[in-house]
VOVO-901212 format. One record per atom (N, C-alpha, C): residue number from 1; residue in three letters; atom name; x, y, z. Coordinates in nm, 3 decimals, always signed. Layout:
N
<vokol><num>NUM</num><residu>Ala</residu><atome>CA</atome><east>X</east><north>Y</north><up>Z</up></vokol>
...
***
This chain:
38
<vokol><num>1</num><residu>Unk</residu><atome>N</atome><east>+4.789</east><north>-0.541</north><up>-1.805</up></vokol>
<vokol><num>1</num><residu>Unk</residu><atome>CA</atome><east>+4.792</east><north>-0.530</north><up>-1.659</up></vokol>
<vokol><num>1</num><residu>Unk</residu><atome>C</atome><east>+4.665</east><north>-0.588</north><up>-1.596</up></vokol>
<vokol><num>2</num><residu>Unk</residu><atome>N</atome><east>+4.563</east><north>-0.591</north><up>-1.678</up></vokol>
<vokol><num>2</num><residu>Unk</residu><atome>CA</atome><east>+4.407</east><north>-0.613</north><up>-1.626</up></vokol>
<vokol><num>2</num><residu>Unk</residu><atome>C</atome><east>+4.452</east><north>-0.754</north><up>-1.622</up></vokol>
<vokol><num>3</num><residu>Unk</residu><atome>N</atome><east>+4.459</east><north>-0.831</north><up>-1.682</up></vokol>
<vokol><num>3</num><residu>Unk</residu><atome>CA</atome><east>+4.467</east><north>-0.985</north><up>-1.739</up></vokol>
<vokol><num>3</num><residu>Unk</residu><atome>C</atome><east>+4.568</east><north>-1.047</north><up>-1.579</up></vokol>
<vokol><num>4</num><residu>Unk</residu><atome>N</atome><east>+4.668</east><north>-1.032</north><up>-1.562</up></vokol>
<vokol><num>4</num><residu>Unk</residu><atome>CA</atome><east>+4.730</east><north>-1.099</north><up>-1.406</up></vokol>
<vokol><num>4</num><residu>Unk</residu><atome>C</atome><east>+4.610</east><north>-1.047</north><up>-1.325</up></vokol>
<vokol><num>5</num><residu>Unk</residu><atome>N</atome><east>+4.602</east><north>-0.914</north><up>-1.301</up></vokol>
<vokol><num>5</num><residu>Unk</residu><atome>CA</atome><east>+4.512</east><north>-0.880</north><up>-1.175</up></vokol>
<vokol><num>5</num><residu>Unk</residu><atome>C</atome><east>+4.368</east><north>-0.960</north><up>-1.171</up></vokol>
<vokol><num>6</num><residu>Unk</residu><atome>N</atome><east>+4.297</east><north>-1.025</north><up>-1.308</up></vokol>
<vokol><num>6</num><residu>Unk</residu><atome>CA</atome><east>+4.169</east><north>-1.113</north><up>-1.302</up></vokol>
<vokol><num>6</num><residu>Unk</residu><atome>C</atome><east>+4.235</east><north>-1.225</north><up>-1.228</up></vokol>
<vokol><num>7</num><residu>Unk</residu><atome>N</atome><east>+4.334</east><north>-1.310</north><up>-1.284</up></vokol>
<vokol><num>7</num><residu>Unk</residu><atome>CA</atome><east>+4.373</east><north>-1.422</north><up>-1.227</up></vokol>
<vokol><num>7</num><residu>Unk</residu><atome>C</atome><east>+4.422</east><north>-1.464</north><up>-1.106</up></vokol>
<vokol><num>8</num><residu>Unk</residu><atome>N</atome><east>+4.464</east><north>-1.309</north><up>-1.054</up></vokol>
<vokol><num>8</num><residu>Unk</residu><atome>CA</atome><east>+4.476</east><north>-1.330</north><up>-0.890</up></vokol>
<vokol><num>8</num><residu>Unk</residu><atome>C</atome><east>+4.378</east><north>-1.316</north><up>-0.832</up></vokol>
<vokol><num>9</num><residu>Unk</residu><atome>N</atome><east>+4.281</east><north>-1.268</north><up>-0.877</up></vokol>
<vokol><num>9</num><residu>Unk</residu><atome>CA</atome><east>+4.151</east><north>-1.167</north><up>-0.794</up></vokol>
<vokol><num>9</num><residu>Unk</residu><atome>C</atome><east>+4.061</east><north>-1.299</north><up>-0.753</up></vokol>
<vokol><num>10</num><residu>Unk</residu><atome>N</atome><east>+4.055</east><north>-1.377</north><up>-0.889</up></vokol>
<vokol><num>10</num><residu>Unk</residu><atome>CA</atome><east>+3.904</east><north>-1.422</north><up>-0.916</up></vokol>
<vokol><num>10</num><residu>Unk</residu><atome>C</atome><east>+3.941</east><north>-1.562</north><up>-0.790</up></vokol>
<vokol><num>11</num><residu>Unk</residu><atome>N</atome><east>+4.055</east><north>-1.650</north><up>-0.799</up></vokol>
<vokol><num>11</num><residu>Unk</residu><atome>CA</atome><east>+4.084</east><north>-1.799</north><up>-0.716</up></vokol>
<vokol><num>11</num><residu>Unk</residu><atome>C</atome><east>+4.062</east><north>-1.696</north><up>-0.559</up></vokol>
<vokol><num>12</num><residu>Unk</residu><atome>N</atome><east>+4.082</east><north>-1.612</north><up>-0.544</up></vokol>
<vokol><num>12</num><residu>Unk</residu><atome>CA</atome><east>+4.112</east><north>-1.527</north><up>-0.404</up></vokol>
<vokol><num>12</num><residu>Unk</residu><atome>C</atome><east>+3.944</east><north>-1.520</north><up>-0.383</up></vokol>
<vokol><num>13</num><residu>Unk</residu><atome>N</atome><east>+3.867</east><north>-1.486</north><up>-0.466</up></vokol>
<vokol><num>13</num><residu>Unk</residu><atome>CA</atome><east>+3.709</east><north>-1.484</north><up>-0.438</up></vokol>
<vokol><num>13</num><residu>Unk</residu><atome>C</atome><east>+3.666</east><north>-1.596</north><up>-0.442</up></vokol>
<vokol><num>14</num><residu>Unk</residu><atome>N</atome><east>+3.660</east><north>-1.665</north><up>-0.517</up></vokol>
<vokol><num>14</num><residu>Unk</residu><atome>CA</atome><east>+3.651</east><north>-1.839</north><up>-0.494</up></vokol>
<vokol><num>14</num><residu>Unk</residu><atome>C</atome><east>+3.679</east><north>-1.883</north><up>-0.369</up></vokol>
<vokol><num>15</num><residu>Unk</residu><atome>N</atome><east>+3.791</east><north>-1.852</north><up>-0.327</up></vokol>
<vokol><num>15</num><residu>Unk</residu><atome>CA</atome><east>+3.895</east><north>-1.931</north><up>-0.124</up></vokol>
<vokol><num>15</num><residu>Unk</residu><atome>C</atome><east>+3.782</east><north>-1.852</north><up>-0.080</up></vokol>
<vokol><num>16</num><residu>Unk</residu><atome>N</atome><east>+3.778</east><north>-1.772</north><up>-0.100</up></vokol>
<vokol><num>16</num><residu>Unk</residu><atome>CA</atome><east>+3.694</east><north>-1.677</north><up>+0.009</up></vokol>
<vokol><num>16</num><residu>Unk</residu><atome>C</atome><east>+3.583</east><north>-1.774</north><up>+0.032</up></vokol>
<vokol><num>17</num><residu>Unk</residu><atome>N</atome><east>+3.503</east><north>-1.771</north><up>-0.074</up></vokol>
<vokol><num>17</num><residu>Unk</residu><atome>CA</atome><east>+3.322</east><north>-1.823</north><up>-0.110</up></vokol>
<vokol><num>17</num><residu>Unk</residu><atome>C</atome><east>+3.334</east><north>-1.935</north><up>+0.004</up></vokol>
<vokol><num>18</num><residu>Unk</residu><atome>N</atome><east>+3.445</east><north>-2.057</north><up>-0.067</up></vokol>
<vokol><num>18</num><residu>Unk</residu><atome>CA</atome><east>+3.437</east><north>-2.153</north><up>+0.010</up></vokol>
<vokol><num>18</num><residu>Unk</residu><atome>C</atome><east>+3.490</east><north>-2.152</north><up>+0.136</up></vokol>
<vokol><num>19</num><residu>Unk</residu><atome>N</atome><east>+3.576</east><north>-2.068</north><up>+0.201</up></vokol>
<vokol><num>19</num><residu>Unk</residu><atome>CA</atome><east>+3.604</east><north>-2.060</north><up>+0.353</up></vokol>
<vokol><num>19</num><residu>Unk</residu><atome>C</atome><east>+3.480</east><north>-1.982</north><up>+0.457</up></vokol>
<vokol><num>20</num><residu>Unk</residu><atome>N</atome><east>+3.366</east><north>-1.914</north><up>+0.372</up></vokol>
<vokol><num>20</num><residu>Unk</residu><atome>CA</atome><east>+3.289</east><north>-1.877</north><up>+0.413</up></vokol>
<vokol><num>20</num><residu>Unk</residu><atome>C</atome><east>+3.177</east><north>-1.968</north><up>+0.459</up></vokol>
<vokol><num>21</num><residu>Unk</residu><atome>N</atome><east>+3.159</east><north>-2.059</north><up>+0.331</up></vokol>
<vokol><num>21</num><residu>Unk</residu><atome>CA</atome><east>+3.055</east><north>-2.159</north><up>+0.307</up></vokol>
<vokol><num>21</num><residu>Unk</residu><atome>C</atome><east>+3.071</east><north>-2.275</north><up>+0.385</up></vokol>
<vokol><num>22</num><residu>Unk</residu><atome>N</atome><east>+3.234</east><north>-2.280</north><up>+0.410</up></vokol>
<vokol><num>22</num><residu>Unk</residu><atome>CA</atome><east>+3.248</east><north>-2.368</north><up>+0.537</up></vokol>
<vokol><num>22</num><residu>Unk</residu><atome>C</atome><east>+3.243</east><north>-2.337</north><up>+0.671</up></vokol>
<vokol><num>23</num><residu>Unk</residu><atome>N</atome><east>+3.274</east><north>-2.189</north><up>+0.707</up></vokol>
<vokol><num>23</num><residu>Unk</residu><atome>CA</atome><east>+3.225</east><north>-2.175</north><up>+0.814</up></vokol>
<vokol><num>23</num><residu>Unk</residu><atome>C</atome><east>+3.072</east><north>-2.157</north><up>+0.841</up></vokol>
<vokol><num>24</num><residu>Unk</residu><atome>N</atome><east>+2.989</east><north>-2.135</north><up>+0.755</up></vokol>
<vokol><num>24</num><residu>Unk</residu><atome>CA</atome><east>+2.877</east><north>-2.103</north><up>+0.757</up></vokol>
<vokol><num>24</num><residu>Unk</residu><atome>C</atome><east>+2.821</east><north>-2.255</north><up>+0.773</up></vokol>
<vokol><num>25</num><residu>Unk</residu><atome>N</atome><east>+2.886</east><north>-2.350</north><up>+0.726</up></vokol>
<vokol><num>25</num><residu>Unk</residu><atome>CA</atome><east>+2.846</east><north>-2.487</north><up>+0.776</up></vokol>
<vokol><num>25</num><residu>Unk</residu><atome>C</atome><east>+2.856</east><north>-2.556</north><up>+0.900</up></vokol>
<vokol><num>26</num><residu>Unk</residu><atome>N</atome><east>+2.974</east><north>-2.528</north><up>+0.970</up></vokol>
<vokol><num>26</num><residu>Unk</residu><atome>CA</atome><east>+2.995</east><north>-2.566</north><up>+1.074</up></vokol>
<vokol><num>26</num><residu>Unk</residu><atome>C</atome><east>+2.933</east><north>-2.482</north><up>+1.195</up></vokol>
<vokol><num>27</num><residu>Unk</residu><atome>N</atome><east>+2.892</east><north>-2.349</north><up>+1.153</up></vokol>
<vokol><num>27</num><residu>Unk</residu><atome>CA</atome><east>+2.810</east><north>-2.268</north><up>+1.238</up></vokol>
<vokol><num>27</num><residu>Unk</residu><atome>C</atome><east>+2.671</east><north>-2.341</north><up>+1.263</up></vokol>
<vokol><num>28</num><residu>Unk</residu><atome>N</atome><east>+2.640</east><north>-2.336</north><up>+1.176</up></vokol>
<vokol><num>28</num><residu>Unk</residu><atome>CA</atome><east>+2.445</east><north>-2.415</north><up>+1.109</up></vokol>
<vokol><num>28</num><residu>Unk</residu><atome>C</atome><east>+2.473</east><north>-2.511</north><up>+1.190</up></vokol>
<vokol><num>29</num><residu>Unk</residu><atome>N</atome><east>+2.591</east><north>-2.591</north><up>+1.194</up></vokol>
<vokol><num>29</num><residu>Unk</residu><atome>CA</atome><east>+2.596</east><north>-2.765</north><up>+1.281</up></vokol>
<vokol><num>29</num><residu>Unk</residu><atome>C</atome><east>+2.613</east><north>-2.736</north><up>+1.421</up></vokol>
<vokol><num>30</num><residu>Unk</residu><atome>N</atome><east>+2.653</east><north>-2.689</north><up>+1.430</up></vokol>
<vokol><num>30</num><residu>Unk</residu><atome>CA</atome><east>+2.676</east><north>-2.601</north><up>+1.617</up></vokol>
<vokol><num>30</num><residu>Unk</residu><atome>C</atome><east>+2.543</east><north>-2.556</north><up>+1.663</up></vokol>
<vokol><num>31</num><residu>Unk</residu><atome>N</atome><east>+2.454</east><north>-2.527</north><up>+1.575</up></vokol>
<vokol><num>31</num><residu>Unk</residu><atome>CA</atome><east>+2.320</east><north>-2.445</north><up>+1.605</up></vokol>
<vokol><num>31</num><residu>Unk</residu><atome>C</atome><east>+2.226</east><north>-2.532</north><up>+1.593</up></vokol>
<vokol><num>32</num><residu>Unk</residu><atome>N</atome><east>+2.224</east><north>-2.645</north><up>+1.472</up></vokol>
<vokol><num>32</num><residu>Unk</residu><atome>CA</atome><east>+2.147</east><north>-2.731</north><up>+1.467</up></vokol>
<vokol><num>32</num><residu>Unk</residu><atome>C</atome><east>+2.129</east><north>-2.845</north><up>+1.598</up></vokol>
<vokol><num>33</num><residu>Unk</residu><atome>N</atome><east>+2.291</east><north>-2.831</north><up>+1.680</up></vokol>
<vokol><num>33</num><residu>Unk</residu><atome>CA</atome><east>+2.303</east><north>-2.941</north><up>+1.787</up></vokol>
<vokol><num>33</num><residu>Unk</residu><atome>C</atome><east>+2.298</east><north>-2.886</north><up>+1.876</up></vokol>
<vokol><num>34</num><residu>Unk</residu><atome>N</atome><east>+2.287</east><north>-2.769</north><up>+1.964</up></vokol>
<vokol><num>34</num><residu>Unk</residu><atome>CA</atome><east>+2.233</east><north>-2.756</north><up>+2.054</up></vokol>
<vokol><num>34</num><residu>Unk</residu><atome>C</atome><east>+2.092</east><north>-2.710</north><up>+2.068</up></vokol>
<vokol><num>35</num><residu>Unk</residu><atome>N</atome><east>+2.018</east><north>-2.742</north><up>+1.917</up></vokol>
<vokol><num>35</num><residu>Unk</residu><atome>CA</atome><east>+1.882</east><north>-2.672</north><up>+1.904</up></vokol>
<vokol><num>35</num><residu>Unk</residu><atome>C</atome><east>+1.815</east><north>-2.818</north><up>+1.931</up></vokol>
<vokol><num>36</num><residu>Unk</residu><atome>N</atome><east>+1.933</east><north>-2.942</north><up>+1.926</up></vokol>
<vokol><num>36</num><residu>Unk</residu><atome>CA</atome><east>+1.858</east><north>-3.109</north><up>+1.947</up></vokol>
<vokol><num>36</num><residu>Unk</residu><atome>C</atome><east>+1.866</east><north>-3.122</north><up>+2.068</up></vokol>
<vokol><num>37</num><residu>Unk</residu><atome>N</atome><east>+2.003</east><north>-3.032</north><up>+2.147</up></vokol>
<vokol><num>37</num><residu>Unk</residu><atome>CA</atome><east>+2.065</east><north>-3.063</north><up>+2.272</up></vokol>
<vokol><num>37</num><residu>Unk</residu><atome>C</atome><east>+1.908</east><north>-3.021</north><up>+2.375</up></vokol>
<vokol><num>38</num><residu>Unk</residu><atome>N</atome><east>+1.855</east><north>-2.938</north><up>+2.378</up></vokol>
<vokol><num>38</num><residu>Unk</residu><atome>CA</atome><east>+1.780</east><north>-2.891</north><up>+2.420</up></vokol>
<vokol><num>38</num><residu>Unk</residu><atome>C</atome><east>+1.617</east><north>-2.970</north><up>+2.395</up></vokol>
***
């Protein structure tokens, strides 16, 4: 039972990492351009 529940868990923490890491990028670029805008 452990063995499916790793393989769903772990790609689901991975999407996460990177949907984070992309918003956390496009935030930084929003901040970086109105920190030039100014």
């Amino acid at each position: 039972m452990f063995v499916p529940l790793q393989e769903t868990v772990q790609p689901g923490i991975i999407d996460a990492a990177g949907y984070v890491i992309t918003l956390g990028g496009i935030l930084a670029t929003a901040l970086w351009l109105k920190f030039l805008a100014r």
